[in-house]
mmCIF file as gemmi writes it, N, C-alpha and C atoms, coordinates in Angstrom:
data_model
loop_
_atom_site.group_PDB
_atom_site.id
_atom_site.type_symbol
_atom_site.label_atom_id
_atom_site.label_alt_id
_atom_site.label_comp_id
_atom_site.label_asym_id
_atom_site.label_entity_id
_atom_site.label_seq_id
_atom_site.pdbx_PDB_ins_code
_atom_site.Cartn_x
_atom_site.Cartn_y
_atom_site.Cartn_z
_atom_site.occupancy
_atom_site.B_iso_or_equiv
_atom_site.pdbx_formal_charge
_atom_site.auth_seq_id
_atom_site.auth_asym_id
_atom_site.pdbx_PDB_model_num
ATOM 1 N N . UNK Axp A 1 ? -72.79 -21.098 109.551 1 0 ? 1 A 1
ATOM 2 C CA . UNK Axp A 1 ? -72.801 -22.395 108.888 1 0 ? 1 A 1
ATOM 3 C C . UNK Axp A 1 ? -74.127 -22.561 108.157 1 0 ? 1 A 1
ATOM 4 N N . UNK Axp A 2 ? -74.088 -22.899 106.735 1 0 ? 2 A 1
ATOM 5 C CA . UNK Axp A 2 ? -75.077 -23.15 105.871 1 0 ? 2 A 1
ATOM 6 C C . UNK Axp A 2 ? -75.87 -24.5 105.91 1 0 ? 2 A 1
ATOM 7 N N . UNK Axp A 3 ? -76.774 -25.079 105.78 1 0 ? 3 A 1
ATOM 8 C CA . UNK Axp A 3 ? -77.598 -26.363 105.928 1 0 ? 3 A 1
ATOM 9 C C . UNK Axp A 3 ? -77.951 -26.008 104.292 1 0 ? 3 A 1
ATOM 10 N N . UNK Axp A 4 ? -78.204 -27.954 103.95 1 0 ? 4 A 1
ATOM 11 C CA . UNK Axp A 4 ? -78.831 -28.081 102.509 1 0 ? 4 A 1
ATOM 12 C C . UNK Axp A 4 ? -79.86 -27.336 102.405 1 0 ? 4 A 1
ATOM 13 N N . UNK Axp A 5 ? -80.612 -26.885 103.14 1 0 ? 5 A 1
ATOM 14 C CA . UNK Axp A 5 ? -81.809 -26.304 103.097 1 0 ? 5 A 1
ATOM 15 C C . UNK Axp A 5 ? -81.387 -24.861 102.741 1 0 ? 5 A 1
ATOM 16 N N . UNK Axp A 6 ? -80.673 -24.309 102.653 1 0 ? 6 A 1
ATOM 17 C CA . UNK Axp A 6 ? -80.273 -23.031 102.277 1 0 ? 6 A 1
ATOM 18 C C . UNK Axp A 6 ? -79.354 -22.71 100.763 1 0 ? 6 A 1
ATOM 19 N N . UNK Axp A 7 ? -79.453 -23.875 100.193 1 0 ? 7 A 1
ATOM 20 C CA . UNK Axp A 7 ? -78.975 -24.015 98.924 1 0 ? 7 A 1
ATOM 21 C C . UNK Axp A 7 ? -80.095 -24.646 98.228 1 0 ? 7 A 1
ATOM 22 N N . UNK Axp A 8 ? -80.579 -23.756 96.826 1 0 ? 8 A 1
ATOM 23 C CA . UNK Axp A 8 ? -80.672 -24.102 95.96 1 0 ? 8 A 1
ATOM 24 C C . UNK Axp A 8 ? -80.425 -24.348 94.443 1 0 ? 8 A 1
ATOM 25 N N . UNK Axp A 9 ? -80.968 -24.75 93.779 1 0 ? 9 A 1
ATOM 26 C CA . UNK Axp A 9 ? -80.857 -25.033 92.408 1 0 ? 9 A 1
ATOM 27 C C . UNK Axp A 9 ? -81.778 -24.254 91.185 1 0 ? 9 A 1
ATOM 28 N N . UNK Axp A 10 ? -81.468 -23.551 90.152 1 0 ? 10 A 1
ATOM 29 C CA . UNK Axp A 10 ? -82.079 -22.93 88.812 1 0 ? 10 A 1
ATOM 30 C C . UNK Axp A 10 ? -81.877 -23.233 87.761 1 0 ? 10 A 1
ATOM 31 N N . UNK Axp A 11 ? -82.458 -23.461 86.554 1 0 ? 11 A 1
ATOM 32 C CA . UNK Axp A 11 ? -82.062 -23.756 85.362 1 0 ? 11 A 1
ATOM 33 C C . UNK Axp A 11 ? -82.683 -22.644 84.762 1 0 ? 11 A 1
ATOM 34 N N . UNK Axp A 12 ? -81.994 -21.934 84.096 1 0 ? 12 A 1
ATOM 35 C CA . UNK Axp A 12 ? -82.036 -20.6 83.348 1 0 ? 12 A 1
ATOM 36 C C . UNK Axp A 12 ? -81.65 -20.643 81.999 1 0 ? 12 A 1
ATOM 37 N N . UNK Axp A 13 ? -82.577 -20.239 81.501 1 0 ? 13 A 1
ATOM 38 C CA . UNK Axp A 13 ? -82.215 -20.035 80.069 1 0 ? 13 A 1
ATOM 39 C C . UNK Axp A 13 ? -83.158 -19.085 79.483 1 0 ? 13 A 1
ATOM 40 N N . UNK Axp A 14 ? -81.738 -18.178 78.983 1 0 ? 14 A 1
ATOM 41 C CA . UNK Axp A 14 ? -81.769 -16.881 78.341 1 0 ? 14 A 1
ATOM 42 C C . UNK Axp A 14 ? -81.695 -16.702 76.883 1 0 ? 14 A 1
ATOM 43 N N . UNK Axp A 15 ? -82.767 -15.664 75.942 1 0 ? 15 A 1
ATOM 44 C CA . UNK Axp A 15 ? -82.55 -15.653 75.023 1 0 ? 15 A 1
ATOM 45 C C . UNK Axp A 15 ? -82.694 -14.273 74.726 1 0 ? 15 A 1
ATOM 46 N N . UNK Axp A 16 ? -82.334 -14.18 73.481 1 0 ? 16 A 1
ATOM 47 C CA . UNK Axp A 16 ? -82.091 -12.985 72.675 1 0 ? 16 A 1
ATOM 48 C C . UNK Axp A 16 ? -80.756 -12.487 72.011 1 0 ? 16 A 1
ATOM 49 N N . UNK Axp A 17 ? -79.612 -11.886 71.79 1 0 ? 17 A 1
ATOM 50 C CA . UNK Axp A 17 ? -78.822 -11.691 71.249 1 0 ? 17 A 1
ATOM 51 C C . UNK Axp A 17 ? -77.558 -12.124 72.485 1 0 ? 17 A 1
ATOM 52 N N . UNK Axp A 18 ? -77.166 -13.135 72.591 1 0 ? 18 A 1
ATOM 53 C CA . UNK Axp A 18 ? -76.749 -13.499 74.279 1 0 ? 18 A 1
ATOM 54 C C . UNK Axp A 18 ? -75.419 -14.178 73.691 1 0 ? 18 A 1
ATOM 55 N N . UNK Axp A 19 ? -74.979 -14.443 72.288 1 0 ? 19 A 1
ATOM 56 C CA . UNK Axp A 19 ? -73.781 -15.659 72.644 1 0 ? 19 A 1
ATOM 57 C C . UNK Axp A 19 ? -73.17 -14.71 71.329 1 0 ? 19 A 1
ATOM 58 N N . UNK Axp A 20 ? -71.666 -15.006 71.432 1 0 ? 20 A 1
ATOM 59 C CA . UNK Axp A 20 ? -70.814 -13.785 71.414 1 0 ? 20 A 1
ATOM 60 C C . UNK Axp A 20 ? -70.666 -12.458 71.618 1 0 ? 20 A 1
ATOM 61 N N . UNK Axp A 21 ? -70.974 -12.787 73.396 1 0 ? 21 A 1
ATOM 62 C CA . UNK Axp A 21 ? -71.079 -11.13 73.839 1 0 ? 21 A 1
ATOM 63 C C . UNK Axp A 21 ? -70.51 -11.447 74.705 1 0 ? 21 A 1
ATOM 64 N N . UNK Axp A 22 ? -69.676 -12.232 75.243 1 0 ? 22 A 1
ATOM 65 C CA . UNK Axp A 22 ? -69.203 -12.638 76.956 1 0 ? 22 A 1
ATOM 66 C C . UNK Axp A 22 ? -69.904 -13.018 77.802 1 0 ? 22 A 1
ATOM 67 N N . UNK Axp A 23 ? -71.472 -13.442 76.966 1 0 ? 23 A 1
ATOM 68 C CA . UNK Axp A 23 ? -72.334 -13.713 78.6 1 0 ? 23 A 1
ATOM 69 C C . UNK Axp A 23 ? -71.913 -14.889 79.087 1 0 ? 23 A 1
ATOM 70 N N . UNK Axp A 24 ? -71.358 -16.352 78.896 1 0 ? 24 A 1
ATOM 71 C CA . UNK Axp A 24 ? -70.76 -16.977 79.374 1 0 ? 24 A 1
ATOM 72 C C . UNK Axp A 24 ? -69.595 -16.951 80.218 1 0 ? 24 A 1
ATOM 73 N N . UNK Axp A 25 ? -69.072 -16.21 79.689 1 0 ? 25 A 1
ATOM 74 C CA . UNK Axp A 25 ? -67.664 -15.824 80.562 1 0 ? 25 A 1
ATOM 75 C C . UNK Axp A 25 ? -68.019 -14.924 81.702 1 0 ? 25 A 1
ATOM 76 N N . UNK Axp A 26 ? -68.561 -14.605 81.689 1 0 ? 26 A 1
ATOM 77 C CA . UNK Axp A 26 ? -69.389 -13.016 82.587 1 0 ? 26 A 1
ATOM 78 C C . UNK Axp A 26 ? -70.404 -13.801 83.369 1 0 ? 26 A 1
ATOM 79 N N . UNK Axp A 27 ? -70.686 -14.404 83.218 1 0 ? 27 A 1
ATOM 80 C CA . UNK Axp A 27 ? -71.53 -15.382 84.404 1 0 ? 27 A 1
ATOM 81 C C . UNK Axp A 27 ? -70.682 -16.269 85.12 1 0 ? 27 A 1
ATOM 82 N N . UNK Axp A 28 ? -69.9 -16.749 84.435 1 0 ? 28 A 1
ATOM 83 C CA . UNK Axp A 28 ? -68.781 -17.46 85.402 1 0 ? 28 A 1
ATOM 84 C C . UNK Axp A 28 ? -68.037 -17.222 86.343 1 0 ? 28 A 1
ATOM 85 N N . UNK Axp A 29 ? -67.758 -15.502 85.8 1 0 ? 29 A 1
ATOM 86 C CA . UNK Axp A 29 ? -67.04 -14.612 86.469 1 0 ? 29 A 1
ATOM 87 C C . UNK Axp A 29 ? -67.606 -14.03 87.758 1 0 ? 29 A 1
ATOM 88 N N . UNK Axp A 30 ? -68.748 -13.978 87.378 1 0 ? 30 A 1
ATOM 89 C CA . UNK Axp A 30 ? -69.821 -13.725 88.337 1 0 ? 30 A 1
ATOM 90 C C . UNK Axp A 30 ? -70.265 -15.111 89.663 1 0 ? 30 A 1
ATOM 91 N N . UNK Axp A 31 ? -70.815 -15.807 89.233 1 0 ? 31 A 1
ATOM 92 C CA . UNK Axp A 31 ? -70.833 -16.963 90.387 1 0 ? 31 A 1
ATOM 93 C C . UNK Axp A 31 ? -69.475 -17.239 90.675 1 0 ? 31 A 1
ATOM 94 N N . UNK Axp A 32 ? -68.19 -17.139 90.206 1 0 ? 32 A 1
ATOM 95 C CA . UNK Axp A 32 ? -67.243 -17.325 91.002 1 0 ? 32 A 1
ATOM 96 C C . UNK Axp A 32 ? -67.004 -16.275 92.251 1 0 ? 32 A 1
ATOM 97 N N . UNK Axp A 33 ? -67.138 -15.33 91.919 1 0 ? 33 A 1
ATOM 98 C CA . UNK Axp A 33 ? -67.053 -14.219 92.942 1 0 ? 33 A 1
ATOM 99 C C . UNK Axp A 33 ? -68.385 -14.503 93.976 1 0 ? 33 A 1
ATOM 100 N N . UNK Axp A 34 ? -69.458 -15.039 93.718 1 0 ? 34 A 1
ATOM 101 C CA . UNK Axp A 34 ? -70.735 -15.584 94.483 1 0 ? 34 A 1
ATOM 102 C C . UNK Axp A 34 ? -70.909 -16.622 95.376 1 0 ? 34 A 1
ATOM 103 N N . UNK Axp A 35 ? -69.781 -17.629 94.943 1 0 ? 35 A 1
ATOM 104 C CA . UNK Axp A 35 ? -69.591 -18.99 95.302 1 0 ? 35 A 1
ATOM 105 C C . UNK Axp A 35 ? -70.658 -19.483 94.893 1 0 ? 35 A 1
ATOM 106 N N . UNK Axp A 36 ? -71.319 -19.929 93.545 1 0 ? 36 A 1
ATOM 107 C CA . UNK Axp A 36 ? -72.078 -20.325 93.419 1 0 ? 36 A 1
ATOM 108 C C . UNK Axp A 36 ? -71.795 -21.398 91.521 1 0 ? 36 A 1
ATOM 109 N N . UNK Axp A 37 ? -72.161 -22.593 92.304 1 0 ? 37 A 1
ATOM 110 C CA . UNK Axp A 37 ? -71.897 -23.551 91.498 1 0 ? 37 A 1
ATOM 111 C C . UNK Axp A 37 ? -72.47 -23.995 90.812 1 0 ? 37 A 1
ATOM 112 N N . UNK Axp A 38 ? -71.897 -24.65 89.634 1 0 ? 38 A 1
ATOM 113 C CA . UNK Axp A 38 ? -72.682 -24.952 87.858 1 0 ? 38 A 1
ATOM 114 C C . UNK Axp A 38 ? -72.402 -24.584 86.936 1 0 ? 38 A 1
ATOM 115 N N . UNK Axp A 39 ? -72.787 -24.728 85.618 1 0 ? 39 A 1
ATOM 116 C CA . UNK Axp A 39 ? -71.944 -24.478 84.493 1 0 ? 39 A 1
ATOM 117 C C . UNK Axp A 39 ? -73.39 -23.535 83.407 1 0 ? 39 A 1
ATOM 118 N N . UNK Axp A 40 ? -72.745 -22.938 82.893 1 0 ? 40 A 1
ATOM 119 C CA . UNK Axp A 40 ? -73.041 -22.361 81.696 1 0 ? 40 A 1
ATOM 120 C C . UNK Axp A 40 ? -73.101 -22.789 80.379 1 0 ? 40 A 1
ATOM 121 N N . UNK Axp A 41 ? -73.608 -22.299 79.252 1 0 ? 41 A 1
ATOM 122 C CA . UNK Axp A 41 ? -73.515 -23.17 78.132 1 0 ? 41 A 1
ATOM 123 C C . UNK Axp A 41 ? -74.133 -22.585 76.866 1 0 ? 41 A 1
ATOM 124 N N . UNK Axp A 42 ? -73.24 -22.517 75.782 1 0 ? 42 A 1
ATOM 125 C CA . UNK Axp A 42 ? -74.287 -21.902 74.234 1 0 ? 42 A 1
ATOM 126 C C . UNK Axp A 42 ? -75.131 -23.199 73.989 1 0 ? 42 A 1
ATOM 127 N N . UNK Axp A 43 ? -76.292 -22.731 73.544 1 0 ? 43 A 1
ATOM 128 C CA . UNK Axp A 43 ? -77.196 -23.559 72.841 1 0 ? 43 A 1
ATOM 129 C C . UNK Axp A 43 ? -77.325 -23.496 71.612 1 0 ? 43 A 1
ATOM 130 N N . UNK Axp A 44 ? -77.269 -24.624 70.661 1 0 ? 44 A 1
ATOM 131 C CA . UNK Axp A 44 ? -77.56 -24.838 69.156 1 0 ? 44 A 1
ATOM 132 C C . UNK Axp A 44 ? -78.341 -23.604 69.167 1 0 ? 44 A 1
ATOM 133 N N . UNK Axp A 45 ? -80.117 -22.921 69.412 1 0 ? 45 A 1
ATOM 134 C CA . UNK Axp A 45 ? -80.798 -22.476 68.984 1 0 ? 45 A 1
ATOM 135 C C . UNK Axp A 45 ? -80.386 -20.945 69.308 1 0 ? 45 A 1
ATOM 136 N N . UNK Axp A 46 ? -79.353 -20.582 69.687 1 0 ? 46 A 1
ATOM 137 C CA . UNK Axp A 46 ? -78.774 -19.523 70.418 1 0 ? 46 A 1
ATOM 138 C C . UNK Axp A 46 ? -78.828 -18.586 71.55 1 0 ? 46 A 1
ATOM 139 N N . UNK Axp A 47 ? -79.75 -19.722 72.285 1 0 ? 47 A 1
ATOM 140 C CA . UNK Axp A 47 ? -79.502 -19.193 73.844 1 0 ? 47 A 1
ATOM 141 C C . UNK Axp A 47 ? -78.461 -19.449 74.848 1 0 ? 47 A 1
ATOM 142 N N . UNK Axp A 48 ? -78.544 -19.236 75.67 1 0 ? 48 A 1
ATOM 143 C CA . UNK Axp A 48 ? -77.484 -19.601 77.016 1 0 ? 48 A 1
ATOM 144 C C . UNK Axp A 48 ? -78.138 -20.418 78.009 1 0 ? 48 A 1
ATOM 145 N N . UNK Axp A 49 ? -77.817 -21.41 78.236 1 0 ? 49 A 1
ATOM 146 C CA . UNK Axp A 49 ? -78.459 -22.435 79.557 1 0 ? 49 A 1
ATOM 147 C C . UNK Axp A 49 ? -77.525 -22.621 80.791 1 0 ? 49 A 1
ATOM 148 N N . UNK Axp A 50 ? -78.093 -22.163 81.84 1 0 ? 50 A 1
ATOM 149 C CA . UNK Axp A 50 ? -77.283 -22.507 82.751 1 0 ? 50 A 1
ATOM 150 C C . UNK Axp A 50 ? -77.648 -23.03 83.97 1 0 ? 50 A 1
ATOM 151 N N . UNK Axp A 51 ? -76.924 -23.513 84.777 1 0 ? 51 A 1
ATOM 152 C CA . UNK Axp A 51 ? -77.211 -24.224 86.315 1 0 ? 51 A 1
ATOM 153 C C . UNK Axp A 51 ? -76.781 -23.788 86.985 1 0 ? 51 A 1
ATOM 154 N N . UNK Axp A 52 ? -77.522 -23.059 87.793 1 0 ? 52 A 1
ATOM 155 C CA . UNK Axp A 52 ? -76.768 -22.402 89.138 1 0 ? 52 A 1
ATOM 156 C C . UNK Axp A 52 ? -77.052 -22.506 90.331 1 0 ? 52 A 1
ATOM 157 N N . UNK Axp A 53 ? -76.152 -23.194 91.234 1 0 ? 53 A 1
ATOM 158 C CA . UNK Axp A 53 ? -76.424 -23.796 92.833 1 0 ? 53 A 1
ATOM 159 C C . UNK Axp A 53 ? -75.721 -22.942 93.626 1 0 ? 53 A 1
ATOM 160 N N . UNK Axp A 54 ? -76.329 -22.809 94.806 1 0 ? 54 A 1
ATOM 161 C CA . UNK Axp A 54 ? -75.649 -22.047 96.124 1 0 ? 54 A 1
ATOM 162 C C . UNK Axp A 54 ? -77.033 -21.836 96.982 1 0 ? 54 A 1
ATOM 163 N N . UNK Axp A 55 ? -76.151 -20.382 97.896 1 0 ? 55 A 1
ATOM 164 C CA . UNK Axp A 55 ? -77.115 -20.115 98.839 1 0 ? 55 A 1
ATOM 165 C C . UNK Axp A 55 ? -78.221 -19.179 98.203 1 0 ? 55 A 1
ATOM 166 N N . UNK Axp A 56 ? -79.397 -19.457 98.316 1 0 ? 56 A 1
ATOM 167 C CA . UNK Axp A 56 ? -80.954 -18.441 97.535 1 0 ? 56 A 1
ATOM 168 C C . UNK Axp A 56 ? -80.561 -17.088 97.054 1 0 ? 56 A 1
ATOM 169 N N . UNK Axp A 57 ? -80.077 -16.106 98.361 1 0 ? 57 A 1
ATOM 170 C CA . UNK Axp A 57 ? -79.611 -15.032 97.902 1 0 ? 57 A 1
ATOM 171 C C . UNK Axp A 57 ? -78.994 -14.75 96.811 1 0 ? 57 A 1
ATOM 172 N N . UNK Axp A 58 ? -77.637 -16.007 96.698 1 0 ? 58 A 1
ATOM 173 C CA . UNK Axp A 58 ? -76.31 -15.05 95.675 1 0 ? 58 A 1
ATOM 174 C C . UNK Axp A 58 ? -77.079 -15.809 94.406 1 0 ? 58 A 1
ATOM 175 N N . UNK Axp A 59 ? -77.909 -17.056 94.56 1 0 ? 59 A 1
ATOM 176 C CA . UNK Axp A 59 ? -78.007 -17.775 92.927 1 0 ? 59 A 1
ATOM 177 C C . UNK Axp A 59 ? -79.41 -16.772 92.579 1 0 ? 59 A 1
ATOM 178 N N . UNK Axp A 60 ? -80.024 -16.001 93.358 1 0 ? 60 A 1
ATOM 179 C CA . UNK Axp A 60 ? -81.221 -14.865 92.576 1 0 ? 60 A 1
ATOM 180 C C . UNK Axp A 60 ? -80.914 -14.124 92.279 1 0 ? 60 A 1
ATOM 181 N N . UNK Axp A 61 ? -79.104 -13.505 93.186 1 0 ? 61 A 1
ATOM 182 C CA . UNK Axp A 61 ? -79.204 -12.208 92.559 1 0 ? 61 A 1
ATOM 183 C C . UNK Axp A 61 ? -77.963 -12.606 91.208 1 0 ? 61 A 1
ATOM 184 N N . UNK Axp A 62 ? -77.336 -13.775 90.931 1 0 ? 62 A 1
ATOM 185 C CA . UNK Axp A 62 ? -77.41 -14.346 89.582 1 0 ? 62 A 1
ATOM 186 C C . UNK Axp A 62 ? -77.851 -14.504 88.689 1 0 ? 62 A 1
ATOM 187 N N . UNK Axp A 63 ? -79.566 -14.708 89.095 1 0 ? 63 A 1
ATOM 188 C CA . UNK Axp A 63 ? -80.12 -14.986 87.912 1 0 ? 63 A 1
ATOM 189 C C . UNK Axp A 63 ? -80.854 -13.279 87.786 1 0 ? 63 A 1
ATOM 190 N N . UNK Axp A 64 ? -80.891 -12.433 88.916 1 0 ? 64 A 1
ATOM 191 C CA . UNK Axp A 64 ? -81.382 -11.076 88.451 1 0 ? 64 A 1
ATOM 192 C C . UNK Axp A 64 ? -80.349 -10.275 87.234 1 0 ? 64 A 1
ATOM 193 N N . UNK Axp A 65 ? -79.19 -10.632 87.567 1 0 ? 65 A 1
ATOM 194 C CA . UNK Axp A 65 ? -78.156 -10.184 86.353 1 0 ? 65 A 1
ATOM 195 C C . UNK Axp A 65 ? -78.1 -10.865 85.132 1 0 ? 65 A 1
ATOM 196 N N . UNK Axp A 66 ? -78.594 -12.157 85.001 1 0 ? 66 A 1
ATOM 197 C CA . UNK Axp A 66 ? -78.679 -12.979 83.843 1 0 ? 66 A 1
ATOM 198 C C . UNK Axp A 66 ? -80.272 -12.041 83.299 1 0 ? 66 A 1
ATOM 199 N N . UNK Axp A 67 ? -80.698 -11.19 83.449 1 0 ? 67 A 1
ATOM 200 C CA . UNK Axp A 67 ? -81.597 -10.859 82.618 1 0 ? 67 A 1
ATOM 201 C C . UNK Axp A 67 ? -81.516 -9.61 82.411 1 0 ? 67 A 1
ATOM 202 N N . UNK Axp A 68 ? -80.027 -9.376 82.472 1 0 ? 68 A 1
ATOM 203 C CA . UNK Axp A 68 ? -80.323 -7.602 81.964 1 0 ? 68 A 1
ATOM 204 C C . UNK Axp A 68 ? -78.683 -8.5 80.924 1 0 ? 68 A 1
ATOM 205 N N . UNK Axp A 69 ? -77.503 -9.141 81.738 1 0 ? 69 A 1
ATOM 206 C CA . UNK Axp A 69 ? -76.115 -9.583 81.199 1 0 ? 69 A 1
ATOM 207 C C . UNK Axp A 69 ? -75.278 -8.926 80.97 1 0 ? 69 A 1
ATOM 208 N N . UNK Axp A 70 ? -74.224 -8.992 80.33 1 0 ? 70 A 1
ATOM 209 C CA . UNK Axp A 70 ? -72.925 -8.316 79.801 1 0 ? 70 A 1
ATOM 210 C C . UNK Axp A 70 ? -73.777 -6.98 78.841 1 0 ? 70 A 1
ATOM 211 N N . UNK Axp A 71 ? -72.806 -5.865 78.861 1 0 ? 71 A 1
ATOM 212 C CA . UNK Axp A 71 ? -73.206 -4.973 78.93 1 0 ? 71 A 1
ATOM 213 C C . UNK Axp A 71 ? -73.622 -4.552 76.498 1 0 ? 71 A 1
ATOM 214 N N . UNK Axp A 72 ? -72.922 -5.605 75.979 1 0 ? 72 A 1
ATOM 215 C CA . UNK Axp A 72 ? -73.225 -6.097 74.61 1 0 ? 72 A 1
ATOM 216 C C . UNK Axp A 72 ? -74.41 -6.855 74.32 1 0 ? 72 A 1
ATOM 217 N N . UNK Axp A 73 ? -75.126 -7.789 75.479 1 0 ? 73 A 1
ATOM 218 C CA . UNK Axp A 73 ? -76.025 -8.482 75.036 1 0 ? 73 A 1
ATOM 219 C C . UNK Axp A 73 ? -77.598 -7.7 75.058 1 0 ? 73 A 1
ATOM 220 N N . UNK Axp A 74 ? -78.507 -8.582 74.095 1 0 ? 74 A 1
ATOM 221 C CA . UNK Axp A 74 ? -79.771 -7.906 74.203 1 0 ? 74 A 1
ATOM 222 C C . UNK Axp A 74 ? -80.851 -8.966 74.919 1 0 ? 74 A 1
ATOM 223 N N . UNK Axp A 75 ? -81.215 -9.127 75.887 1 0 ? 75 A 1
ATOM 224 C CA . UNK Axp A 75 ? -82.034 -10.411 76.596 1 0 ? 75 A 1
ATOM 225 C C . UNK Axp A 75 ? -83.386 -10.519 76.197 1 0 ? 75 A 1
ATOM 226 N N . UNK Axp A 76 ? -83.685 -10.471 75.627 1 0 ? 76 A 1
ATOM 227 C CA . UNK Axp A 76 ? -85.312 -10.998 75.528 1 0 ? 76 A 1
ATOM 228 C C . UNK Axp A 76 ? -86.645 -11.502 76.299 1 0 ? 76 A 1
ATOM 229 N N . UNK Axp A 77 ? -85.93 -12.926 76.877 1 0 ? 77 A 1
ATOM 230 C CA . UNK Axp A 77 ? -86.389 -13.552 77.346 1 0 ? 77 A 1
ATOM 231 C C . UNK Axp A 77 ? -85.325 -14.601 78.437 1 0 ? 77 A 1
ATOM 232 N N . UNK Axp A 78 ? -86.076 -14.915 79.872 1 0 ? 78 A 1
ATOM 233 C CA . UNK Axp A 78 ? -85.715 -15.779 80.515 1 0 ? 78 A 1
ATOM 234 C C . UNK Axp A 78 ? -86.702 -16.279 81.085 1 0 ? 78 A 1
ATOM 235 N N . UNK Axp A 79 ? -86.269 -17.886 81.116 1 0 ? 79 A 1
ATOM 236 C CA . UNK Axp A 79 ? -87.09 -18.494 81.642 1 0 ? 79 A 1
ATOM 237 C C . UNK Axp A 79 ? -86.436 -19.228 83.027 1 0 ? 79 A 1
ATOM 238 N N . UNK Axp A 80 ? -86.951 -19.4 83.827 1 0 ? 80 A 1
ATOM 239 C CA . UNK Axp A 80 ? -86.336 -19.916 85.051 1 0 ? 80 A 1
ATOM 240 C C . UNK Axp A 80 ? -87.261 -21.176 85.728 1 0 ? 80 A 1
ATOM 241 N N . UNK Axp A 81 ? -86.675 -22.303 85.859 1 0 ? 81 A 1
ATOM 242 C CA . UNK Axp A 81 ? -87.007 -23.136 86.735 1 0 ? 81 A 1
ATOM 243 C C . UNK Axp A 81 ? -85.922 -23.429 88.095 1 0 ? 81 A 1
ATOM 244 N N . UNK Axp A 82 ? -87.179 -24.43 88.92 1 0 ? 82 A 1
ATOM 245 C CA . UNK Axp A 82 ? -86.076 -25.202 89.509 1 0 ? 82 A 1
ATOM 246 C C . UNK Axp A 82 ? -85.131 -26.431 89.152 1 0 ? 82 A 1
ATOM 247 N N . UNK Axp A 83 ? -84.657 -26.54 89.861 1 0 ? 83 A 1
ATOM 248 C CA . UNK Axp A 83 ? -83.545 -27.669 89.393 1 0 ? 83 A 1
ATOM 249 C C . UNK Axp A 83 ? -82.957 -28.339 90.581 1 0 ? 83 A 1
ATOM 250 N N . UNK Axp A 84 ? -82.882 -29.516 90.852 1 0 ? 84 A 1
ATOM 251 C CA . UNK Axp A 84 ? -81.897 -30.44 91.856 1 0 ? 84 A 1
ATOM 252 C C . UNK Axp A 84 ? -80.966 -30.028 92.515 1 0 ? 84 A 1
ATOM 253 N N . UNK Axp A 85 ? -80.808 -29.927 93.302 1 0 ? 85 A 1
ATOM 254 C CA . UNK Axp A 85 ? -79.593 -29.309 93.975 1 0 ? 85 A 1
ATOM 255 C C . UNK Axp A 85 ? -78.664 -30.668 94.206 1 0 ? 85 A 1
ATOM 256 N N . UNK Axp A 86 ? -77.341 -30.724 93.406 1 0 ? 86 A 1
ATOM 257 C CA . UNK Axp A 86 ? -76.805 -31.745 93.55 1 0 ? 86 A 1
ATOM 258 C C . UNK Axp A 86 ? -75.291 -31.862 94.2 1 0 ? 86 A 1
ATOM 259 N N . UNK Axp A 87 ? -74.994 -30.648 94.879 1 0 ? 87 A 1
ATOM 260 C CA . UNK Axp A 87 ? -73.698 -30.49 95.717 1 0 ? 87 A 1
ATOM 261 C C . UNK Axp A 87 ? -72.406 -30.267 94.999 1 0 ? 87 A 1
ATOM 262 N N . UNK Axp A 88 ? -72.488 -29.479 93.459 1 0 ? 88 A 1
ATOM 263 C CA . UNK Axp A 88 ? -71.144 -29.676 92.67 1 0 ? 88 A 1
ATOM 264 C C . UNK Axp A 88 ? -70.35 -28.548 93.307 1 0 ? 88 A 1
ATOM 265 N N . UNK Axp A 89 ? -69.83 -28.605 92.936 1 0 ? 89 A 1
ATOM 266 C CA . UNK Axp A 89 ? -68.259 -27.976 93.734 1 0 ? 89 A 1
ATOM 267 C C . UNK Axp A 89 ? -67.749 -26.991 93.281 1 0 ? 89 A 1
ATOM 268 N N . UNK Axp A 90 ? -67.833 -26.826 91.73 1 0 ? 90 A 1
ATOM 269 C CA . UNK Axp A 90 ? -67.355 -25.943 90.92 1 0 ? 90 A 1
ATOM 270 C C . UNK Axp A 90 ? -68.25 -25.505 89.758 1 0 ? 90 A 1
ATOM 271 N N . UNK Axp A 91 ? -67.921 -24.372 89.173 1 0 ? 91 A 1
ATOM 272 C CA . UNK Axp A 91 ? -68.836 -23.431 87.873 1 0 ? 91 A 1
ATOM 273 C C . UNK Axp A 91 ? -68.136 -23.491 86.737 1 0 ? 91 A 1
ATOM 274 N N . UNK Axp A 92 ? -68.465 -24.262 85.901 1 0 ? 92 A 1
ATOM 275 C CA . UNK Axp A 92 ? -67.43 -24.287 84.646 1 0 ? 92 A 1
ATOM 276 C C . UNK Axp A 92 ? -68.644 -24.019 82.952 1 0 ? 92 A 1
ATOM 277 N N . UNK Axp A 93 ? -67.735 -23.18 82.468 1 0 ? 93 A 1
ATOM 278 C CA . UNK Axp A 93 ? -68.219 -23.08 80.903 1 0 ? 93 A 1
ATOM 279 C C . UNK Axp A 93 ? -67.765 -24.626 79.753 1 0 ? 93 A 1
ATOM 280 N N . UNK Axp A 94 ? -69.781 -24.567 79.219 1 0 ? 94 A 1
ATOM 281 C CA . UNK Axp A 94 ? -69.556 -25.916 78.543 1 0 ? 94 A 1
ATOM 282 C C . UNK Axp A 94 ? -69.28 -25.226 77.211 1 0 ? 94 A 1
């Protein structure tokens, strides 16, 4: 059994050649298989932003794959903060 204390929160955002390559879909695909909740998202300036909640383990080794991505994209850069952990339920593409 997991305690709040074993879930956290990231806000990630990735750049470099990242949106029409599947990295959205491929991250979704990914924290679903993780159980790990939040949504994804293209950005006007053409990065990918995303929120990802769960247990420490599966949302790092999330964000360790958000910096290499789908096997088309070129990553550049990520930046990672924290973020709120706010109990959502589900991972959906914005």
């Amino acid at each position: 059994m997991s305690s709040s204390a074993d879930t956290v929160a990231r806000m990630v955002v990735v750049r470099g050649l990242v949106q029409g390559v599947f990295f959205r879909d491929s991250t979704r695909r990914l924290a679903l298989d993780a159980g790990v909740t939040g949504w994804v998202a293209n950005e006007p300036d053409g990065s990918v932003r995303a929120l990802l909640e769960g247990p420490r383990p599966r949302v790092e080794e999330l964000v360790a794959w958000m910096r290499e991505g789908p096997r088309d994209a070129v990553v550049e850069d990520v930046q990672v903060s924290d973020a709120e952990a706010t109990g959502r339920r589900r991972f959906e593409v914005r």
